[in-house]
DSSP file (Angstrom, degrees, kcal/mol; ACC not computed):
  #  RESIDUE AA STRUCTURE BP1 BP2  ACC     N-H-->O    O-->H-N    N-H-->O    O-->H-N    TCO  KAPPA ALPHA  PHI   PSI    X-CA   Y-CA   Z-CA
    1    1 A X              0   0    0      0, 0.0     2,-0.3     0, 0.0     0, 0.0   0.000 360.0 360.0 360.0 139.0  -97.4 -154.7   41.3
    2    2 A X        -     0   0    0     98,-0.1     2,-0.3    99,-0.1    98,-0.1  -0.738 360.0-157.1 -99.8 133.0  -98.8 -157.9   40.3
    3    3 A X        -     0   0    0     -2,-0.3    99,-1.5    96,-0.1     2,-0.6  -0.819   5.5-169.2-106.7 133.3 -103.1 -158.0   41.7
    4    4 A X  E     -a  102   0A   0     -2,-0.3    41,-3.2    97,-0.2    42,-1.9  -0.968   8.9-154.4-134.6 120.4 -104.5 -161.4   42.1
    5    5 A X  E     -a  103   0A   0     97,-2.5    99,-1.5    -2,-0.6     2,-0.3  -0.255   4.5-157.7 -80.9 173.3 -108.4 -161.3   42.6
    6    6 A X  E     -a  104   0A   0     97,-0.2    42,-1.3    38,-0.1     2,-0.4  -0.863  13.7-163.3-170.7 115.1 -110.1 -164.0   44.4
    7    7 A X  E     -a  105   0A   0     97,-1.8    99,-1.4    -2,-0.3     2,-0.5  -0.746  12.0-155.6-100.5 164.3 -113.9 -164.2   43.5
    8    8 A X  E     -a  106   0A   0     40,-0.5    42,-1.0    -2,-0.4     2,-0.5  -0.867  10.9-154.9-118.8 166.4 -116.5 -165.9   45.3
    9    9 A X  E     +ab 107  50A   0     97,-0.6    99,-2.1    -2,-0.5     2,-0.4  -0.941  20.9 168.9-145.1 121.8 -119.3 -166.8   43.1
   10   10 A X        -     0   0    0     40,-1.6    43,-0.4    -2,-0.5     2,-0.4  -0.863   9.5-171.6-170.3  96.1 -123.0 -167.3   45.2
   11   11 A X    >   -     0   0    0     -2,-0.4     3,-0.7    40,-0.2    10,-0.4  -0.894  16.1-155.9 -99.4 152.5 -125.9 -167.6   43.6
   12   12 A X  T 3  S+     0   0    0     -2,-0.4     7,-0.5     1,-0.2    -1,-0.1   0.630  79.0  65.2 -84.6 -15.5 -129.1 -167.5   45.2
   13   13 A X  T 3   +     0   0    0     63,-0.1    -1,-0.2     5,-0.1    65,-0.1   0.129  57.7 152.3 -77.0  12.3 -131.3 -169.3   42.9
   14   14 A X    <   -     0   0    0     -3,-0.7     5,-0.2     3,-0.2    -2,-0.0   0.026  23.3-171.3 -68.1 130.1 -130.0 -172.6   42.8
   15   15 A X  S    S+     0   0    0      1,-0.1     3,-0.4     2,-0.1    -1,-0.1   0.798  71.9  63.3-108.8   8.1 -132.6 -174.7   42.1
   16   16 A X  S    S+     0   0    0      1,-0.3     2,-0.3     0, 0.0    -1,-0.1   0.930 129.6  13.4 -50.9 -67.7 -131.0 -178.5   42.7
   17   17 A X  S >  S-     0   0    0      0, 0.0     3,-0.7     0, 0.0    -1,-0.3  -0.836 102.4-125.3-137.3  99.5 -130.6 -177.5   46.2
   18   18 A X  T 3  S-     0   0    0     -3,-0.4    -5,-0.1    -2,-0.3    -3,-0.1   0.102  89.6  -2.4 -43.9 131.3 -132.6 -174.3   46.9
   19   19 A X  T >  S+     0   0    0     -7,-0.5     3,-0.6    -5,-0.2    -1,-0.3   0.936  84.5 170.8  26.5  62.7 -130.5 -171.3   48.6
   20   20 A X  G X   +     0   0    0     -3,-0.7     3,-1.2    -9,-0.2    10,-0.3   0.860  63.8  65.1 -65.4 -46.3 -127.6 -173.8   48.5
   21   21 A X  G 3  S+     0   0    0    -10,-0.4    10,-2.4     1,-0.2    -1,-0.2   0.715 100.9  50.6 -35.0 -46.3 -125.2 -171.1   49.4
   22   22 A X  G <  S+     0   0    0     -3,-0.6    -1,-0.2     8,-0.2    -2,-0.2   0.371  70.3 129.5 -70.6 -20.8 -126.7 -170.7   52.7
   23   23 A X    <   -     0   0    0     -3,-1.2     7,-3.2    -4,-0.2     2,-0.3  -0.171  58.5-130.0 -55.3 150.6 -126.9 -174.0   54.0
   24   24 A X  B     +C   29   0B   0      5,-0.2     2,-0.3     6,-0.1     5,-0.2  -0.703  30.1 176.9-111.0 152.2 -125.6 -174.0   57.3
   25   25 A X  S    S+     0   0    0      3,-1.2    -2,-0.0    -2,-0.3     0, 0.0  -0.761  77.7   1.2-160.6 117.7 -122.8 -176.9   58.0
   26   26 A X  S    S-     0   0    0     -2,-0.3     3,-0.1     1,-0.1    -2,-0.0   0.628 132.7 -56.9  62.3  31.2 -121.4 -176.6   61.1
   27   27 A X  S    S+     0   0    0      1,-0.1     2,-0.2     0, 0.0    -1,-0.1   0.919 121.9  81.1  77.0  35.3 -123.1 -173.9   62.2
   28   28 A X  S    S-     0   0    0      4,-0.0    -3,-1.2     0, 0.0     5,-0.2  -0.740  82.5-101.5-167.6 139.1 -122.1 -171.7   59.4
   29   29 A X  B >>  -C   24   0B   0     -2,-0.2     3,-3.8    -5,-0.2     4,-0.5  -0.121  37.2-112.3 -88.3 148.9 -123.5 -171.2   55.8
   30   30 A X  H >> S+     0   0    0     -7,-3.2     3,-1.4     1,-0.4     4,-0.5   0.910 112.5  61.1 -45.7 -73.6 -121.5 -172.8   53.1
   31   31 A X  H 3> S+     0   0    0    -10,-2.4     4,-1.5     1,-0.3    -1,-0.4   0.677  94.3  70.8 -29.5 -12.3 -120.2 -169.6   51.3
   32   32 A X  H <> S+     0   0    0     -3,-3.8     4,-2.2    -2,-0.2     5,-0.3   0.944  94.0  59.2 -93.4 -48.8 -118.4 -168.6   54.9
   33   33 A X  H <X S+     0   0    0     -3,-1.4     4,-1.6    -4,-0.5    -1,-0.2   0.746 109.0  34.2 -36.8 -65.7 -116.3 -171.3   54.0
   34   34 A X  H  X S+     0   0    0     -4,-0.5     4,-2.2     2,-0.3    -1,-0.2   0.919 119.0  52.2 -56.3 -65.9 -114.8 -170.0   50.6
   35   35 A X  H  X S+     0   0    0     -4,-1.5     4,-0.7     1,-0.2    -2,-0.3   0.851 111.6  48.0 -75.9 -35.7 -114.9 -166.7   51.7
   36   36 A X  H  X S+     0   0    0     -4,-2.2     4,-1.7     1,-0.2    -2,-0.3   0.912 111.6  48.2 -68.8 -42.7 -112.7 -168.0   55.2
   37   37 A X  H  X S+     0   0    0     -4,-1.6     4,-0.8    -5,-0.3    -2,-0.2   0.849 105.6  62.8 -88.5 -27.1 -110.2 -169.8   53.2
   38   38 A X  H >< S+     0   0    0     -4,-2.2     3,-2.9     2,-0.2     2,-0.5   0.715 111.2  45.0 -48.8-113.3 -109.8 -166.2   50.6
   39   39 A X  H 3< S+     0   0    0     -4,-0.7    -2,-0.2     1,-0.4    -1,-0.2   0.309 105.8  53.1 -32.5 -27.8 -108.7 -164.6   53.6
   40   40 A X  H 3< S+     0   0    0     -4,-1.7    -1,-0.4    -2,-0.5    -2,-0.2   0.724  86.4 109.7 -72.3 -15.4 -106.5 -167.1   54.8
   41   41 A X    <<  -     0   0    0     -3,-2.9    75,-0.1    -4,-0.8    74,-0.1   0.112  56.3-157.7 -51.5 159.4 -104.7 -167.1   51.4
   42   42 A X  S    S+     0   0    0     73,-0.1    -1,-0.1    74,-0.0    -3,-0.1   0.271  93.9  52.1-118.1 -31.7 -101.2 -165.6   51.4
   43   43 A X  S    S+     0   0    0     -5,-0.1     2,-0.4     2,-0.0    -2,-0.0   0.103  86.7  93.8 -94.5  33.8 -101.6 -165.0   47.3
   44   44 A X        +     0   0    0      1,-0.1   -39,-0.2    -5,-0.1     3,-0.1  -0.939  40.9 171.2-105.2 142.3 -105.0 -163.0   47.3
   45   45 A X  S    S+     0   0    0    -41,-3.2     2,-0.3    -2,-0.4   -40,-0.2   0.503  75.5  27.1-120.8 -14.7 -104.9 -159.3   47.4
   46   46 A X        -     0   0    0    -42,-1.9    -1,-0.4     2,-0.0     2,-0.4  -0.997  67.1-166.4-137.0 155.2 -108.3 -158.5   46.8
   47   47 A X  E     +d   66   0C   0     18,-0.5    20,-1.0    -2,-0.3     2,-0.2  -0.969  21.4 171.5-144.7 133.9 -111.8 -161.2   47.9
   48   48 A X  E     -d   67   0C   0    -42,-1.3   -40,-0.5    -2,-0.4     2,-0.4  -0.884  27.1-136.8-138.5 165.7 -115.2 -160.1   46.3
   49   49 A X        -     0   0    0     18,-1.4     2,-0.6    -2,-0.2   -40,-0.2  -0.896   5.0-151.8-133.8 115.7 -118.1 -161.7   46.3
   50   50 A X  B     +b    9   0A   0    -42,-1.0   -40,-1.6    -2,-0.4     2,-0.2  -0.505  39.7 141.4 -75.8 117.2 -120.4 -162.1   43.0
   51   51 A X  B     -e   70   0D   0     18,-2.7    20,-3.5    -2,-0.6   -40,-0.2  -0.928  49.2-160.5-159.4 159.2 -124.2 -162.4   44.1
   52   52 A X  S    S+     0   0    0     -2,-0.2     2,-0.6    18,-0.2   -41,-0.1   0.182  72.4  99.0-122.7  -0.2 -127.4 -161.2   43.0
   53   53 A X     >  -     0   0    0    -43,-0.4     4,-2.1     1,-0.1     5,-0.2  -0.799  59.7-155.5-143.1 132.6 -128.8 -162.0   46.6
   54   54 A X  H  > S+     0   0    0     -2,-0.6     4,-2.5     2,-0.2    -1,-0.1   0.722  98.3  43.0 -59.5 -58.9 -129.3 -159.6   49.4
   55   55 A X  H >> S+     0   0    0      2,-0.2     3,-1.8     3,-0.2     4,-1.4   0.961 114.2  52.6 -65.1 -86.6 -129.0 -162.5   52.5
   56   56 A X  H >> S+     0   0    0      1,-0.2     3,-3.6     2,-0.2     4,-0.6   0.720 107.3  53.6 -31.3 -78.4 -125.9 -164.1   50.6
   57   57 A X  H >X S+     0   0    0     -4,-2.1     3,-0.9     1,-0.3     4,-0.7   0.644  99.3  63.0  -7.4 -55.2 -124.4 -160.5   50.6
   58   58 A X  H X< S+     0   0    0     -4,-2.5     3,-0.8    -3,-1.8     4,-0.5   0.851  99.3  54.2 -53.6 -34.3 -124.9 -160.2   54.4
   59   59 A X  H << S+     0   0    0     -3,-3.6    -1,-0.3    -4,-1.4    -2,-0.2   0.488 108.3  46.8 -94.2   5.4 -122.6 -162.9   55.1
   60   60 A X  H X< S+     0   0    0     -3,-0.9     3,-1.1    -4,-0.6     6,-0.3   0.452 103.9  61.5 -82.3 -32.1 -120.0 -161.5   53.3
   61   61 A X  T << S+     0   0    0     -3,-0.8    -2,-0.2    -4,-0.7    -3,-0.1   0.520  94.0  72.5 -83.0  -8.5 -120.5 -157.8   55.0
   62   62 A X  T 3  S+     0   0    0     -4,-0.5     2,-0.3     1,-0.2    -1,-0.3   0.078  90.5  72.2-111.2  41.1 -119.7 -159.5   58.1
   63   63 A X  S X  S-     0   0    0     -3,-1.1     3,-1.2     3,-0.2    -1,-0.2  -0.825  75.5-125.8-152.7 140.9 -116.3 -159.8   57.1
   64   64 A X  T 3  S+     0   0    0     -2,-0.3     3,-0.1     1,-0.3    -3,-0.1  -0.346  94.8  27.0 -44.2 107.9 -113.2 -157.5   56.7
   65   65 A X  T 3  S+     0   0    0      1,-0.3     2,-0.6    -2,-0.2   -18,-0.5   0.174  93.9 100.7 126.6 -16.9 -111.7 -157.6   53.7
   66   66 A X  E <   -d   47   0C   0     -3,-1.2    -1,-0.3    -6,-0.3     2,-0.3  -0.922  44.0-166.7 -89.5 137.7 -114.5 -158.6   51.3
   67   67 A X  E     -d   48   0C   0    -20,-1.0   -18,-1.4    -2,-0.6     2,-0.5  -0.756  20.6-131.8-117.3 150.1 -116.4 -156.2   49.1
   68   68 A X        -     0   0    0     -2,-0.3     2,-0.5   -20,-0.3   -18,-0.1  -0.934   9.9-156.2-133.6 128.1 -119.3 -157.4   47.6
   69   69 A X        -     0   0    0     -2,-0.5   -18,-2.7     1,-0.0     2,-1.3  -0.636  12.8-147.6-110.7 102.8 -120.0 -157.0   44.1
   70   70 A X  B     -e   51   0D   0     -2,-0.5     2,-0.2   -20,-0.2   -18,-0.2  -0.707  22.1-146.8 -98.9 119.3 -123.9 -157.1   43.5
   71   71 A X        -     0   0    0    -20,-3.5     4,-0.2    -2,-1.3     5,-0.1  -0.499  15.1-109.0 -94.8 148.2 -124.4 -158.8   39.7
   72   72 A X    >   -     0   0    0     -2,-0.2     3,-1.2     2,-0.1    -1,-0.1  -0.118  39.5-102.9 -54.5 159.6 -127.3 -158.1   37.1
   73   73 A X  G >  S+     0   0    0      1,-0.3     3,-3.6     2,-0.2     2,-2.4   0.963 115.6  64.5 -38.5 -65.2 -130.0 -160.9   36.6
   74   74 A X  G 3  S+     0   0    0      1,-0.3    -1,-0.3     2,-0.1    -2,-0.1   0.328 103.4  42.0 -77.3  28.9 -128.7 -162.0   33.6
   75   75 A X  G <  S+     0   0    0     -2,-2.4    -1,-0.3    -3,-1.2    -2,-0.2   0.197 108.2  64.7-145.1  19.4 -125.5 -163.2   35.0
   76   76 A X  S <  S+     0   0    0     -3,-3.6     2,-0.3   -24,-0.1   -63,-0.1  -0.462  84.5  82.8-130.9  59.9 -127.3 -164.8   38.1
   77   77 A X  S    S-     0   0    0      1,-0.2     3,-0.3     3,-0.1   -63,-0.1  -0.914  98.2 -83.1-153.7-171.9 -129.5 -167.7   36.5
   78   78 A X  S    S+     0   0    0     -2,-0.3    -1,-0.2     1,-0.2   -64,-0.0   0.933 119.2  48.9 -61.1 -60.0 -128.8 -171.1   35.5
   79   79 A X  S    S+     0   0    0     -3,-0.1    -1,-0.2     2,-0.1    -5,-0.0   0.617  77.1 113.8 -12.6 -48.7 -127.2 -170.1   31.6
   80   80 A X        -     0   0    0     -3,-0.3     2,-0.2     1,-0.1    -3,-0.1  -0.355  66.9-134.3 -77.6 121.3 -125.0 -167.6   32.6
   81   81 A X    >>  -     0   0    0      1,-0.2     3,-1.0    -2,-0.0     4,-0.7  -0.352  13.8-128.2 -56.4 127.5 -121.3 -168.7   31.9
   82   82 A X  T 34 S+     0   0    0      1,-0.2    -1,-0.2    -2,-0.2     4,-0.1   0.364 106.8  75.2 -50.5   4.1 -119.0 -168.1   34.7
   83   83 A X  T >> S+     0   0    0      2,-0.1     4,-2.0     3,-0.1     3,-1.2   0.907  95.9  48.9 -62.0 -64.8 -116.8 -166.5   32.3
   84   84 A X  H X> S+     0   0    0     -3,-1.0     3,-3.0     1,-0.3     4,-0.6   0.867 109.9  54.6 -64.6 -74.0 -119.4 -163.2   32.3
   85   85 A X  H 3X S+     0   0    0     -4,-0.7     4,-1.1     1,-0.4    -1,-0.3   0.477 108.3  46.5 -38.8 -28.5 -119.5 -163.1   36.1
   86   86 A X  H <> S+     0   0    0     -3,-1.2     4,-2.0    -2,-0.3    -1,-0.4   0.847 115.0  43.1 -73.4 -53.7 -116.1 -162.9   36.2
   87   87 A X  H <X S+     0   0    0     -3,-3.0     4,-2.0    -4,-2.0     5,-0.4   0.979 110.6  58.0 -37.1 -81.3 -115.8 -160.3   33.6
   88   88 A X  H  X S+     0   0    0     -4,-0.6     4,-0.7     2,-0.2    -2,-0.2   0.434 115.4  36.7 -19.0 -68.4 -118.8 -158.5   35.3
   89   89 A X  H >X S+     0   0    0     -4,-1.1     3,-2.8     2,-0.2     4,-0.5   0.999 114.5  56.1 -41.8 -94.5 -116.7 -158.3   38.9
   90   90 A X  H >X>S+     0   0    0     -4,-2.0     3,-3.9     1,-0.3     4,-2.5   0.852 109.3  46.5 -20.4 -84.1 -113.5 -157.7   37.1
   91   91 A X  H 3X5S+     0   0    0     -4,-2.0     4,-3.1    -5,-0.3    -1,-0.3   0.935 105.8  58.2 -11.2 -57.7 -115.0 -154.6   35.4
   92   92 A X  H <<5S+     0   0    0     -3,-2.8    -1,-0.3    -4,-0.7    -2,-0.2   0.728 108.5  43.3 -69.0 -17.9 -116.4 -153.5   38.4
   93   93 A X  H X<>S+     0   0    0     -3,-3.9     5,-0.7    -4,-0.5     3,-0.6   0.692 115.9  49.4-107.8 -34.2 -112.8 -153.3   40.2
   94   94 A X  H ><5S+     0   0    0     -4,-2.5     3,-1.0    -5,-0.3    -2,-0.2   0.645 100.8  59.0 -90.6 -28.9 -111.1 -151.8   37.1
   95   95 A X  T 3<<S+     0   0    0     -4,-3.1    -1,-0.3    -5,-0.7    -2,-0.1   0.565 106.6  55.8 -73.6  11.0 -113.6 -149.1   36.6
   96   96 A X  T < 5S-     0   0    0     -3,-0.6    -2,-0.2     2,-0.2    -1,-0.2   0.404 129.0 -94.4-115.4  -5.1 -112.5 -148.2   40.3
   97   97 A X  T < 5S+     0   0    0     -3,-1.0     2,-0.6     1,-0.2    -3,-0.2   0.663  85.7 126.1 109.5  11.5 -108.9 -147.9   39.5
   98   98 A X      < -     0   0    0     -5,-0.7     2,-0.5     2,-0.0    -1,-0.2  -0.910  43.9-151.6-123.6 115.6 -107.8 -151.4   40.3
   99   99 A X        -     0   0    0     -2,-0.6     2,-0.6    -3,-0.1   -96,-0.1  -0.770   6.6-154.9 -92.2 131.1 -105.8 -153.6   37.8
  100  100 A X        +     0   0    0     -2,-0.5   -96,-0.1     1,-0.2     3,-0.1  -0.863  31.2 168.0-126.4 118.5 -105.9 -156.9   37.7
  101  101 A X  S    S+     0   0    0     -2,-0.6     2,-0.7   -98,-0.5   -97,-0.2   0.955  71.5  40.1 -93.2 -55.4 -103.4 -159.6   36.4
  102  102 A X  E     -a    4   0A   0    -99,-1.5   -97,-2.5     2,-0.0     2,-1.1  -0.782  55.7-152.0-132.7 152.8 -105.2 -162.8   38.2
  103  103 A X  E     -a    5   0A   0     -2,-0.7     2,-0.9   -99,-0.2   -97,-0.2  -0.708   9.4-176.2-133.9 111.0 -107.6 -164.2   38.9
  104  104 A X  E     -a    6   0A   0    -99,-1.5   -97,-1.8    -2,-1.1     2,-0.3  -0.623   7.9-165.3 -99.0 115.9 -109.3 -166.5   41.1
  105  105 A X  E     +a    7   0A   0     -2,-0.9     2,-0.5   -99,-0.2   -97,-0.2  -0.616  12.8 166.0 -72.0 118.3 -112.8 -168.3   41.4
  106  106 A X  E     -a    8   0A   0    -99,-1.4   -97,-0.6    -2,-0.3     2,-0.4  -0.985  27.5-124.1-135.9 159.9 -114.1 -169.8   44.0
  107  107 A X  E >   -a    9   0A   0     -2,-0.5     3,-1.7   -99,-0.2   -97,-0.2  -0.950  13.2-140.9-121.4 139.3 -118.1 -171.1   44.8
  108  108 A X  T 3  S+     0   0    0    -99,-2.1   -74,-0.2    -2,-0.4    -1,-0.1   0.114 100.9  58.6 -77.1  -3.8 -119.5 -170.2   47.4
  109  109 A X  T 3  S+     0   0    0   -100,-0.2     2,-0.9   -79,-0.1    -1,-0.3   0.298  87.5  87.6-124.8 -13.7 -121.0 -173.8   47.7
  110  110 A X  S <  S-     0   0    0     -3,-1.7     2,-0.8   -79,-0.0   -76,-0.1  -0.878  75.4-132.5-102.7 119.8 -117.5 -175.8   47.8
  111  111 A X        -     0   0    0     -2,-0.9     2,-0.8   -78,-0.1   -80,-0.1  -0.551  21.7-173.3 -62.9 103.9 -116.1 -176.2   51.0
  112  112 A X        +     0   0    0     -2,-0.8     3,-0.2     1,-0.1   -75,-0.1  -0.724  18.8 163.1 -90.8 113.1 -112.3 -175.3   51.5
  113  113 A X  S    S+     0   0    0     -2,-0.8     2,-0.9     1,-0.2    -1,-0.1   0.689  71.2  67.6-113.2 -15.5 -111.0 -176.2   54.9
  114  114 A X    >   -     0   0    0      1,-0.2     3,-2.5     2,-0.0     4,-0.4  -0.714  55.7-179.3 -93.5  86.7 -107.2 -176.0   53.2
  115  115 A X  T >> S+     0   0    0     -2,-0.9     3,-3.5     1,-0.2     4,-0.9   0.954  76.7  79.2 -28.0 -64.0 -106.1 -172.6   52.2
  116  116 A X  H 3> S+     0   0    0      1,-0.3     4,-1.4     2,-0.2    -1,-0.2   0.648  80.7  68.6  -7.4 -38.3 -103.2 -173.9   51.1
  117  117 A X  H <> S+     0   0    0     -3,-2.5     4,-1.9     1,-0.2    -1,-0.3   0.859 101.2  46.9 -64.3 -34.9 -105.1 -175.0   47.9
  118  118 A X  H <> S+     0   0    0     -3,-3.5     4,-2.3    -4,-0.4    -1,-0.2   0.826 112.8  47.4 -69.5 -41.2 -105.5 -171.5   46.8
  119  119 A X  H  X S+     0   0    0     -4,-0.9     4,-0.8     1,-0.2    -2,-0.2   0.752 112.1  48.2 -86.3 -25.5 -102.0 -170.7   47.4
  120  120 A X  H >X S+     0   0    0     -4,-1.4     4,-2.0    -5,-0.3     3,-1.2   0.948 114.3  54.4 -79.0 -54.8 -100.5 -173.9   45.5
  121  121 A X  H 3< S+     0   0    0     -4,-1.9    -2,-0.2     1,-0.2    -3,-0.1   0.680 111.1  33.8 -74.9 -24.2 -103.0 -173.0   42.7
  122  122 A X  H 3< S+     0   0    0     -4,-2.3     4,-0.4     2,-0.1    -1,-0.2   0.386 121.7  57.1-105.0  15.8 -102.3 -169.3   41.7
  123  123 A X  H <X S+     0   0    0     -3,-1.2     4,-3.5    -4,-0.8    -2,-0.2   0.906 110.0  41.1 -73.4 -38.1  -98.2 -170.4   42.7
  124  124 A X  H  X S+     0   0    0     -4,-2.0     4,-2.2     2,-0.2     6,-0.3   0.819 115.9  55.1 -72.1 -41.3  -98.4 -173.2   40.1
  125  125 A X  H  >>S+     0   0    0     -5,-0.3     4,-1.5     2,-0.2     5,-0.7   0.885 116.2  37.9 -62.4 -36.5 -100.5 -170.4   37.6
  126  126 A X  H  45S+     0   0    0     -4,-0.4    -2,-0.2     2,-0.2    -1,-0.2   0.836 111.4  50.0 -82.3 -41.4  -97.7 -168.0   37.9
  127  127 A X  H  <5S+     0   0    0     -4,-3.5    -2,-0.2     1,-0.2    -3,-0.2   0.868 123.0  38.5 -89.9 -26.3  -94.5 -170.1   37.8
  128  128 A X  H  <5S-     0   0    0     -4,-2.2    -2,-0.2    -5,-0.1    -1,-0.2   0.885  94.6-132.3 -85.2 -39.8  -96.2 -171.9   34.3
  129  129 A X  T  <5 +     0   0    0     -4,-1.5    -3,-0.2    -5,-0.2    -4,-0.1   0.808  44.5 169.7  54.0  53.6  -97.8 -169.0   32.5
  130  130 A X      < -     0   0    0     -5,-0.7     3,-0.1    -6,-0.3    -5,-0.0   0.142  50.4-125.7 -44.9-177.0 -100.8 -171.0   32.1
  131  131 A X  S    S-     0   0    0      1,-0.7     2,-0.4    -3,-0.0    -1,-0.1   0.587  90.0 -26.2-113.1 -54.9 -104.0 -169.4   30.8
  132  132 A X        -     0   0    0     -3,-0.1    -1,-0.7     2,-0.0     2,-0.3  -0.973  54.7-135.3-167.6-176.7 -105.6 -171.1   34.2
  133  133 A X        -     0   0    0     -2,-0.4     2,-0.2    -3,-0.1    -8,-0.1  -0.978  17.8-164.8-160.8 117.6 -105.3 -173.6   36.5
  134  134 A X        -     0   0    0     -2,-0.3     2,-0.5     2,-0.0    -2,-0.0  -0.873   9.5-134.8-121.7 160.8 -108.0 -175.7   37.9
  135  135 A X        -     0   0    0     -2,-0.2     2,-0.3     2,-0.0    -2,-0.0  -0.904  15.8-174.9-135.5 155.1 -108.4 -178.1   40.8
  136  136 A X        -     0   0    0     -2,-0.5     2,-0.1     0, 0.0    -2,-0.0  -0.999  17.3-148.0-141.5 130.2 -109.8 -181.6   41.5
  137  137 A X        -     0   0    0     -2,-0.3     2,-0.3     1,-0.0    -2,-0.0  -0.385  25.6-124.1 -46.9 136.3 -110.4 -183.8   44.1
  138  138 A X        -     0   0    0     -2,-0.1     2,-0.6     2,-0.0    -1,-0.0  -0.819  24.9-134.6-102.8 135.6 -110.2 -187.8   43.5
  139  139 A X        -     0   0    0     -2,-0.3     4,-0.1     1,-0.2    -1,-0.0  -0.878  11.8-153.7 -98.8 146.6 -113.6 -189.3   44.6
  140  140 A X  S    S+     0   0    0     -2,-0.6     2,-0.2     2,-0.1    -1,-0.2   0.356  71.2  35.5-101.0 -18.2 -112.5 -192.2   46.6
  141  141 A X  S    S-     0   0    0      1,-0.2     5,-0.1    -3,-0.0     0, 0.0  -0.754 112.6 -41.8-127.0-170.9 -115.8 -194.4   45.9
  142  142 A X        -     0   0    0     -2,-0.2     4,-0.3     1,-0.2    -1,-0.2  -0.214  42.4-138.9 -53.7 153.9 -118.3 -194.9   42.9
  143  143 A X  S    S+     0   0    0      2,-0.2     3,-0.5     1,-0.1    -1,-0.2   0.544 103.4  70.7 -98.0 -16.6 -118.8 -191.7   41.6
  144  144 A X  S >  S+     0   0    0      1,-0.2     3,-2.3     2,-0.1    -1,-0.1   0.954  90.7  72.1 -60.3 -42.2 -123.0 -193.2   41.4
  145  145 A X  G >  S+     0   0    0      1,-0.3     3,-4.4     2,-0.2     2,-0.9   0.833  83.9  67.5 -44.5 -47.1 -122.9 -192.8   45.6
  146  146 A X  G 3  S+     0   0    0     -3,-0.5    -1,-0.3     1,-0.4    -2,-0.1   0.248  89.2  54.5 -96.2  37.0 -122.9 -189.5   45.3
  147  147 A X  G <         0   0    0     -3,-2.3    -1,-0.4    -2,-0.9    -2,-0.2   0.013 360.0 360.0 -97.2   4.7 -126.4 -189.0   44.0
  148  148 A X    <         0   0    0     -3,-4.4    -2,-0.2    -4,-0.0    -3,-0.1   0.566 360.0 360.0-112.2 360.0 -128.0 -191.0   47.0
């Protein structure tokens, strides 16, 4: 049986925009978002969520069907590639008995209001045999606006 993993990736230390993760938008903090649109997925079979930080965590414990996967410091600071975090999770699922052929990222700090995106993205992964498959958005004005 073919596993397709679905991380969430939420660190708490962001220091751009301080507990960025958490910001509430619409009355619900930005990681709920990512973590709502995992669960709407038709291709995920497992949602975890990679954090070093106990408040992100909680908003992840209040939903079925995510486990949360609490990562060492040195894979929760600004340096740490999102490669090791990925490992670091993976790892964690496989020492448990769980194999996994793919694998999906998502941050806890981009907003998904289409599932669909997820589902287009590990169909598109599968039917190519890529190595991965990433997705982009077109920004529709100067790219300067969105520093003001």
């Amino acid at each position: 049986m073919t596993t397709t993993l679905c991380v969430v990736i939420a660190r708490g230390g962001s220091k751009g925009v301080p507990r960025k993760n958490l910001k509430k938008l619409r009355g619900k903090p930005l990681v709920a978002y990512s973590i709502e649109a995992a669960l709407k997925s038709k291709t995920l079979d497992a949602i975890v969520l990679s954090t070093e930080d106990d408040k992100i965590a909680k908003v992840a414990e209040d939903y079925d069907g995510v486990e949360v996967i609490k990562r060492p410091d040195e894979y929760a600071n600004d340096t740490a590639p999102i490669e090791l975090v990925l490992r670091h999770a993976v790892k964690e699922l496989e020492q448990r008995g769980n194999n996994i052929d793919y694998i999906v990222s998502l941050y806890g700090c981009v907003v998904i209001l289409d599932e669909s995106i997820i589902d287009k993205a590990v169909a598109n992964l599968i039917s190519t045999g890529a190595d991965s498959v990433s997705t982009y958005a077109l920004f529709r004005r100067p790219p300067q606006l969105a520093y003001t």
